[in-house]
C-alpha positions in Angstrom: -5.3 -18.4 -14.5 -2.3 -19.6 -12.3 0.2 -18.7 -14.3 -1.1 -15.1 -14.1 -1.8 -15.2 -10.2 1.9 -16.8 -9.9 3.7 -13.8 -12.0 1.4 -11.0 -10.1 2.7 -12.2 -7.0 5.7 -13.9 -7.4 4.8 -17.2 -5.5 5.4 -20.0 -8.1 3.1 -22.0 -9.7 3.6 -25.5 -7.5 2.7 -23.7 -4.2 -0.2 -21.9 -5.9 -1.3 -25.0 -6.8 -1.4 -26.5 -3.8 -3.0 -23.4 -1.7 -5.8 -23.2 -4.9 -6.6 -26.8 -4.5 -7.3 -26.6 -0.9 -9.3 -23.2 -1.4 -11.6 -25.5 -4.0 -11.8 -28.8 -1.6 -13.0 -26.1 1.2 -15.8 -24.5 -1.6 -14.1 -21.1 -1.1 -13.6 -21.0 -5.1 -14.4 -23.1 -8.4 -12.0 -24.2 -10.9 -12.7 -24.0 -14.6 -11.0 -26.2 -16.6 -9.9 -25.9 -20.7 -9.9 -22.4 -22.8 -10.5 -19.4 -21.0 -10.5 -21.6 -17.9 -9.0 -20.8 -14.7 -10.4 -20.0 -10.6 -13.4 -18.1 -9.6 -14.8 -17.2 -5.9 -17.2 -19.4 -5.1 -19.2 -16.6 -3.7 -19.5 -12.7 -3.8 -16.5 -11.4 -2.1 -18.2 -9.7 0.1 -19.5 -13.3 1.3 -16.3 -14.9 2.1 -14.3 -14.1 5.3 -10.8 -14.5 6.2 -11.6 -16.9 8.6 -12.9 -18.9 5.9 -9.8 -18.9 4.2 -7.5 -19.0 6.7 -9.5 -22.3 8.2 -9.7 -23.6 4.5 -5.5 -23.4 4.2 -4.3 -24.1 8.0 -7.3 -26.0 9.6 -9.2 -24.6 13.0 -7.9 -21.5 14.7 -6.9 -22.7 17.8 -4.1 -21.1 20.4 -2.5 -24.3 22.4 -2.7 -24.7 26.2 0.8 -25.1 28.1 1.0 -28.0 29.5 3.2 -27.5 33.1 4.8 -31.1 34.1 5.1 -32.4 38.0 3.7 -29.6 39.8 -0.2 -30.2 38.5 -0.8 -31.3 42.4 -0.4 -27.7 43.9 -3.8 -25.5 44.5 -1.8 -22.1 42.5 -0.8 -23.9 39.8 -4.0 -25.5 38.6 -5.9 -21.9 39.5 -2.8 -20.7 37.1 -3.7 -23.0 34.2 -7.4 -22.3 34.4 -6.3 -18.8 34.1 -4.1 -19.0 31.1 -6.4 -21.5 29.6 -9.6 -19.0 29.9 -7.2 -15.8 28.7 -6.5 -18.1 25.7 -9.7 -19.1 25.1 -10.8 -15.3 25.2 -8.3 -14.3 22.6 -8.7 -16.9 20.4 -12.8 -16.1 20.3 -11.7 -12.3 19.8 -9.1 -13.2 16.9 -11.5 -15.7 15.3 -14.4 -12.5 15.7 -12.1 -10.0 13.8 -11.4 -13.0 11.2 -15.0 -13.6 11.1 -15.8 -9.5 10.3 -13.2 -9.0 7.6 -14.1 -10.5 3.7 -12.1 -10.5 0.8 -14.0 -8.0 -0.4 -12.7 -5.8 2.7 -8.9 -7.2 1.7 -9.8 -6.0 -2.2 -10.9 -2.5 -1.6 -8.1 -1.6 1.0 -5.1 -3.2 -1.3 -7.0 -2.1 -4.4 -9.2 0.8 -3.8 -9.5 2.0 -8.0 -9.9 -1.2 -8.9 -12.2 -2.9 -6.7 -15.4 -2.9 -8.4 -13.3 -5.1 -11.4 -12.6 -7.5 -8.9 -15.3 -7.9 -6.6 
C-alpha cells in the first residue's frame, strides 16, 4: 500500500502518488484497488530494468548537444561539435547499456540481501 511505501521511505504520500501513477501508465506495475489492495510489479523483478523505470518517470535518456552561437562557419569548430556530439552520443549508449543490465531484482538483492527472495 502507499501509505506503507510513504512511512518506509519517508517520501510522502502525494509524491508517491504521482511517481506510482506514472510507473502504472508505463505498465511497469499494476494497481489493485479496495481491501487488501495496493501496487504490484507488473512483471518478475528480475524482468524489469532500471532503464525501464527511469524512462517510465523522466522520459528518454538523452544527454543534450551544446549548441555554440556565431562561429558555426569555421572548419575547427564544426569538426569540434561532431566530436562532442559523437563522445555524447557514446556515453549516452554506454549509460543507457548499464541501465539496460541492472533489474530491480539486482537493486532488491544488493539493498536487501536477507530478504530478497520475500520481495522478488
Amino acid at each position: 500500500m502507499l501509505r506503507e511505501v510513504s512511512r518506509a521511505t519517508s517520501i510522502s504520500e502525494t509524491f508517491l502518488s504521482k511517481i506510482f501513477q506514472k510507473l502504472v501508465r508505463s505498465g511497469l506495475i499494476r494497481s489493485r484497488r479496495g481491501f487488501r489492495g495496493g501496487f504490484l510489479l507488473a512483471r518478475p523483478a528480475s524482468q524489469i530494468t532500471l532503464r525501464e523505470v527511469i524512462e517510465a518517470l523522466q522520459g528518454p535518456i538523452s544527454f543534450p548537444v551544446p549548441r555554440w552561437e556565431g562561429s558555426a562557419s569555421r572548419v575547427s569548430d564544426r569538426a569540434g561539435r561532431g566530436l562532442l556530439q559523437q563522445v555524447l552520443e557514446s556515453a549516452q549508449a554506454r549509460v543507457r547499456g548499464v541501465l539496460e543490465e541492472t533489474t530491480v531484482a539486482d537493486l532488491i538483492a544488493t539493498a536487501f540481501p536477507a530478504s530478497r527472495e520475500k520481495l522478488v
